[in-house]
N, C-alpha and C positions, 0 to 999 in steps of 0.2 A: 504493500500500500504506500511506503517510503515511497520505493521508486517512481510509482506510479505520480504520485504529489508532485516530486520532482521535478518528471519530465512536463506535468499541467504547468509548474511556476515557469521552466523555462520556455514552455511556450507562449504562456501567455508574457513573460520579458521580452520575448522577439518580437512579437505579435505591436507591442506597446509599443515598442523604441526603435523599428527598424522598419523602414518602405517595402522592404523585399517583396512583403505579398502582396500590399498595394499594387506596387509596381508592375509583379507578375502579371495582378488581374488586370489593370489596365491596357496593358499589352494584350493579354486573350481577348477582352473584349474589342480592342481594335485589330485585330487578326479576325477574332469569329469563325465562322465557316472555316478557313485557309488552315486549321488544324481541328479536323474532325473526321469519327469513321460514322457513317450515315447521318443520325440527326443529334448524336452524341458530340459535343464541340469541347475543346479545350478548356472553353468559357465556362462552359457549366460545371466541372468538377472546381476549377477555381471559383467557382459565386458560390457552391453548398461550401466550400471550406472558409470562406469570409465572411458569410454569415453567421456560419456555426461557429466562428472565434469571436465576433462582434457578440455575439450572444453570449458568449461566455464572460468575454471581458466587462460588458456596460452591463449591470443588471437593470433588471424590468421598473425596480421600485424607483428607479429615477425615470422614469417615460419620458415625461414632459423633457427635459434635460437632452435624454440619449436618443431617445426614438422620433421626437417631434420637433429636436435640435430648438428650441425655443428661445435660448440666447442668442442665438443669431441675431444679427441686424438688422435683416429684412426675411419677409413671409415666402419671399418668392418658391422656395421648394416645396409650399404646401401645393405646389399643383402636381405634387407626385398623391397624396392623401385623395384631393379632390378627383383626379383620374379613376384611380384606381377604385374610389367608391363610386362613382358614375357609370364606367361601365358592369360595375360587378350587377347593380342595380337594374341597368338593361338587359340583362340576362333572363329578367321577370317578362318581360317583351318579347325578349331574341326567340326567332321562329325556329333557328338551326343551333340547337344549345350545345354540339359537338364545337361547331365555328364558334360560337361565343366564350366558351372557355376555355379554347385554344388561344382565341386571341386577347383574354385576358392574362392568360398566362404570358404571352408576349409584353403587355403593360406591364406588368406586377414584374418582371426580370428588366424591363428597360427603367423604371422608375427607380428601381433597385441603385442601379449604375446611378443616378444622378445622384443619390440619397448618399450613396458610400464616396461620393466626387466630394459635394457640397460638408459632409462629417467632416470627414479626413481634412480636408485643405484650409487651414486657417491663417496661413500667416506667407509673407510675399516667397521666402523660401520653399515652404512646399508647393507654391505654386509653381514656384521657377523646377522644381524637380518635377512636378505631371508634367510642365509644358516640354523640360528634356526627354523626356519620358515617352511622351506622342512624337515629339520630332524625329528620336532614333529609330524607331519602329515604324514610322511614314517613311522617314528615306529610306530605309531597307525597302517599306512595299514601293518605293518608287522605281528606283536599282532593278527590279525585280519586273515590273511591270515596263521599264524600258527594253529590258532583254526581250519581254513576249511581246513590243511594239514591232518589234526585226523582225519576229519568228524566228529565234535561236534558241529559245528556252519556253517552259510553260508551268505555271507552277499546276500539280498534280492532282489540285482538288479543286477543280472548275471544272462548269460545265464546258468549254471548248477544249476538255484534255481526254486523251483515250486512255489515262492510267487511273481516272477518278472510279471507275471498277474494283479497285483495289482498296481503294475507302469505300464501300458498302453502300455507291450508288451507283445509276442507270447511268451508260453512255448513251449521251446525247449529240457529242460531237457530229459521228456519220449521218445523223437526218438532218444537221443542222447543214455540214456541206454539201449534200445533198439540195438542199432547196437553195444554196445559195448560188450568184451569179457567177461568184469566184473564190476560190480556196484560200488564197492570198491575201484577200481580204478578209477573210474568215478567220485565218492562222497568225495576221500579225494584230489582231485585236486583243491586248492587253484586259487583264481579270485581275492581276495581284490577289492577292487574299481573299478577294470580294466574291468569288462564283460568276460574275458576270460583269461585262463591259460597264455599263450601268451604274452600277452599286460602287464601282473602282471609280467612275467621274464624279459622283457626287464627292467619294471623299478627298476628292483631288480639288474640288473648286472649293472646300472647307479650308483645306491648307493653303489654297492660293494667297488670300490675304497677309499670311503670316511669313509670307516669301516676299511679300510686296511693299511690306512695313519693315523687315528686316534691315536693321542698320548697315549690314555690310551689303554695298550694292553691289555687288558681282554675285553674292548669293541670290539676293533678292530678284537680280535679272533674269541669270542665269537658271535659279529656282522656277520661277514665273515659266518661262520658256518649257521649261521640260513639262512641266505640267500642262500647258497648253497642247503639246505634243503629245502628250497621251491622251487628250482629252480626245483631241480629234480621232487620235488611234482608235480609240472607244467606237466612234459617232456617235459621243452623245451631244449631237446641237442644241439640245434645253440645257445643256450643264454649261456648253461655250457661250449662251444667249446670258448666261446668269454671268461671264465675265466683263457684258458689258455693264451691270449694273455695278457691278464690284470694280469695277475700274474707275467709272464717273465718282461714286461713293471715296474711293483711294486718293481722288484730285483734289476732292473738297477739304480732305481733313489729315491729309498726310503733310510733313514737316517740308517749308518749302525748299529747301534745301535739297533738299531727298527727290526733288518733282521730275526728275531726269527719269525715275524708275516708273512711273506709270507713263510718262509720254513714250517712253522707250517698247516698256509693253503691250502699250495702244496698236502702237505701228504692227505690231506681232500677229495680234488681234485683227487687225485692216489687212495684213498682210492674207493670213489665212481665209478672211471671210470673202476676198477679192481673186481666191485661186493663184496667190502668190502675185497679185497686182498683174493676174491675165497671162504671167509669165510660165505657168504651170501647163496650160492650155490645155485641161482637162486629163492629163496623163496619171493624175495621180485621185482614184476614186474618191477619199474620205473626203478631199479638200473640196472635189467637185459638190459633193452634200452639203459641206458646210456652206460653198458658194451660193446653191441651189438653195438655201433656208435663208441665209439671209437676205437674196436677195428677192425672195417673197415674200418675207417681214417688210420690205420697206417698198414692195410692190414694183421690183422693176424684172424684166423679161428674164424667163427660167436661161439658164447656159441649158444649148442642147446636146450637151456631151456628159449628163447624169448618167453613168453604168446602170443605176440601178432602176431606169424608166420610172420614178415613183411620180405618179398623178396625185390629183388633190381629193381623188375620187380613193382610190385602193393604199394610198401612203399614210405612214402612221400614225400622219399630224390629223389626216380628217380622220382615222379609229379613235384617236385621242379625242376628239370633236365630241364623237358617238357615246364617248365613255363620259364624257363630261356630261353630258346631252342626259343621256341615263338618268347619271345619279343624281342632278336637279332633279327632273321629273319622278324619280323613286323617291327623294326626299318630301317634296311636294305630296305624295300621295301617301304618307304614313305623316300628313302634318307638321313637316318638321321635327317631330319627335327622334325619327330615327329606326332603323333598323335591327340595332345591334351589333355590339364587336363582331365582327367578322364575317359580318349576313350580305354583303355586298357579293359578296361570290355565291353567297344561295340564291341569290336573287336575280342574279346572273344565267345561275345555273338554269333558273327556270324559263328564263327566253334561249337557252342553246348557246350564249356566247354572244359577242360583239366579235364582227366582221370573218373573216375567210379561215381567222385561227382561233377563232369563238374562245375569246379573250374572256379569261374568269378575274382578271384582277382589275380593279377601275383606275392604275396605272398614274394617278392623284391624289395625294395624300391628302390637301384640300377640300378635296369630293369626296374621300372617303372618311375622312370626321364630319365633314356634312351629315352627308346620308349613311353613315353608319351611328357616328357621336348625335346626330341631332342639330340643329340650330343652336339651341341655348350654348353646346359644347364649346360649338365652334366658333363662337362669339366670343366664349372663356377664355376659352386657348388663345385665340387672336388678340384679347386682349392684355393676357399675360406675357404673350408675344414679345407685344409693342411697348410694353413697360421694363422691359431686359432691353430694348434697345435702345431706349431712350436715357434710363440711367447708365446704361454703357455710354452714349454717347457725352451725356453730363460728365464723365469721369475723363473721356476724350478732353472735354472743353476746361477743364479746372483743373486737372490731377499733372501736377509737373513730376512725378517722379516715372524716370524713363520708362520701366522693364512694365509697372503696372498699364503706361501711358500705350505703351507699342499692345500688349496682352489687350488692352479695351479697346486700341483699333481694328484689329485683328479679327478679334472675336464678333464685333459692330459687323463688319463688313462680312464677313462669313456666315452669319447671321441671317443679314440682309439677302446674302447671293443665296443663300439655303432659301429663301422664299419661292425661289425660281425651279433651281434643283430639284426641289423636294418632288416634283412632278415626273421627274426621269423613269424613276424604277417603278414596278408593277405596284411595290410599297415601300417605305421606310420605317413601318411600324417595327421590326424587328432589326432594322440598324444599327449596331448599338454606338457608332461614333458619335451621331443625331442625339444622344442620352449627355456622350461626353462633354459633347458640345455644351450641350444646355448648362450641368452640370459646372463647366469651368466656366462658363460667362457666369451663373450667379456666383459663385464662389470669388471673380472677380469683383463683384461688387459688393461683396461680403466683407472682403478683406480692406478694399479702398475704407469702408466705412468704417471697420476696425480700427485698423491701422495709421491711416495717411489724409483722413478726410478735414482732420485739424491740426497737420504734423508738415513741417518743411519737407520738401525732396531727397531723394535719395536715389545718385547714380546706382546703375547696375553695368 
């Protein structure tokens, strides 16, 4: 029973004085999927073991304290409480109670991540450790996701890999090249960790910001650049559309000094959306899409050298129309009230699909807290939104100490382009960088208040 005692005090000494598991978990959950064998992820054995120590170490008799963090400085994380009793409650409604507690289980692990972000992080040092902490583990998936931009590498558990068999799921690969135009484009579209083109741009225009405000400008260029680079690699033109928001946003409020690094990335930006300034002359497909999208946003003649023939009738922009279309009209017809978690896809299910590959996901995370959250939710959420951004931005405008100042531009502006993003993937409910995200902006403005909100600057 000694020993036993023992090795509990030393764990819980480790547990108390060292990041290691912090660390770990954070890292799993921004990996996710890219270490897992079928729907078993890395993540998950790391979240029951940091629960299961948080539990051991904070007892219950202080709640208020430990569980509902109530010295904090601001409220902002109770939108993990209010979620997570909102949809449990729709459940009472939800017509498909399999999908509903699926995908509350998805809330309740992503709520989780913010809850264990916003505890943990109190002071500018542990934030400057998560923020090393997400950087090291992004430029590996970046490193990683330029090697599969060439087709010289793939990492092993995506769907465009023929070895993801061996992790305990379905290849998908051969019907995917199969229906597509070309291989080549198929083989050099980068997945990093993510499972998908997709889900790898969204977290790539998260990081753009924090490449863009970087003080050293040849990272910051240079940064920018590669990630544009993959973005296109992806196609995902919602996630390249979100850098032009993130870019205008970067002119307004970045150090003038510093302005060389968004004019420089603009050109990059025009560069690609203009097919290389017409210099490319369609030889190169991703760039011809991107050309082909933007210059339908601003309504001038398609380029007719698109590989991939997409009309406005069969291309994805008008299924995404259709999907949009829907779930107004689905919301509308349950009053606003809502669906339930995860009832978008029963509801789906029951017309056959949207368009030629009777799409079960409404591919909007927008429309899908509409008409699955309800009106009132989405109203919530939007307004709690809006209220992280705008004290981030206050923290922008007063807070002179460097490392907090570059963190709350950063975070602003990634924020902001996540408004755009978030439309990309089938869903982001189970993303968990979207959680991180959240998690470090409030914790960002946690600390400011703590810390710095009536205290001179301090270089980093």
């Amino acid at each position: 029973m000694n020993f036993l005692k023992k090795i509990l005090q030393s764990v819980t000494y480790f547990a108390k004085n060292k990041n290691y598991l912090f660390n770990f978990f954070i890292v799993s959950a921004i990996i996710g999927v890219g270490i897992s064998y079928s729907n078993l992820y890395l993540f998950h054995i790391l979240l029951v073991i940091y629960v299961f120590t948080y539990l051991l170490l904070y007892p219950i008799n202080k709640f208020s304290e430990n569980f509902l963090l109530s010295k904090y400085p601001t409220r902002l994380h109770y939108i993990i409480f209010f979620t997570i009793i909102w949809y449990s409650l729709m459940l009472i409604i939800t017509e498909n109670k399999f999908y509903g507690i699926k995908y509350l289980s998805f809330i309740i692990i992503g709520n989780i991540i913010i809850f264990i972000v916003v505890q943990k992080i109190k002071m500018i040092s542990q934030l400057k450790n998560l923020y090393k902490t997400i950087a090291i583990i992004i430029i590996v998936e970046i490193i990683i996701s330029l090697f599969e931009s060439v087709g010289i590498f793939r990492w092993p558990i995506s769907r465009l890999s023929e070895n993801v068999v061996y992790f305990g799921r379905v290849n998908e690969i051969t019907t995917i090249l199969n229906e597509s135009f070309s291989n080549f484009y198929v083989q050099t579209m980068p997945t990093g960790f993510h499972w998908n083109p997709n889900n790898l741009a969204v977290l790539m225009g998260m990081a753009f910001p924090f490449f863009i405000f970087h003080k050293n400008k040849w990272i910051s260029i240079f940064g920018s650049i590669i990630i544009i680079w993959i973005v296109v690699q992806c196609g995902a033109r919602l996630i390249f559309l979100s850098f032009y928001l993130m870019i205008f946003l970067s002119f307004l409020i970045i150090n003038k000094k510093n302005i060389i690094v968004p004019f420089f990335v603009t050109i990059i930006i025009i560069f690609c959306s203009t097919n290389g300034f017409s210099l490319l002359n369609g030889k190169l497909s991703k760039f011809n899409e991107i050309q082909s999208f933007t210059f339908g946003l601003i309504g001038l003649n398609q380029p007719s050298f698109n590989k991939n023939n997409e009309t406005s009738k069969t291309g994805s922009i008008a299924l995404r129309k259709e999907l949009i279309i829907f779930g107004i009209n689905s919301s509308i017809e349950h009053y606003g009230i809502g669906v339930g978690g995860g009832n978008s896809q029963n509801e789906l299910e029951k017309i056959g699909g949207i368009g030629e590959k009777k799409i079960m996901d409404l591919h909007n995370f927008w429309i899908e807290l509409l008409m699955e959250g309800g009106i009132i939710f989405l109203l919530f959420f939007i307004s709690w939104y809006c209220i992280i951004l705008w004290k981030l931005f206050r923290i922008i405008r007063i807070c002179k100490e460097l490392m907090l100042s570059y963190l709350s531009k950063s975070s602003f502006v990634a924020l902001s382009g996540f408004i755009v993003s978030a439309v990309a993937p089938s869903s982001v409910i189970y993303f968990f960088p979207m959680y991180i995200l959240f998690g470090f902006s409030i914790s960002t403005i946690n600390i400011y208040k703590m810390n710095y909100e009536n205290t001179p600057s301090i270089r980093y």
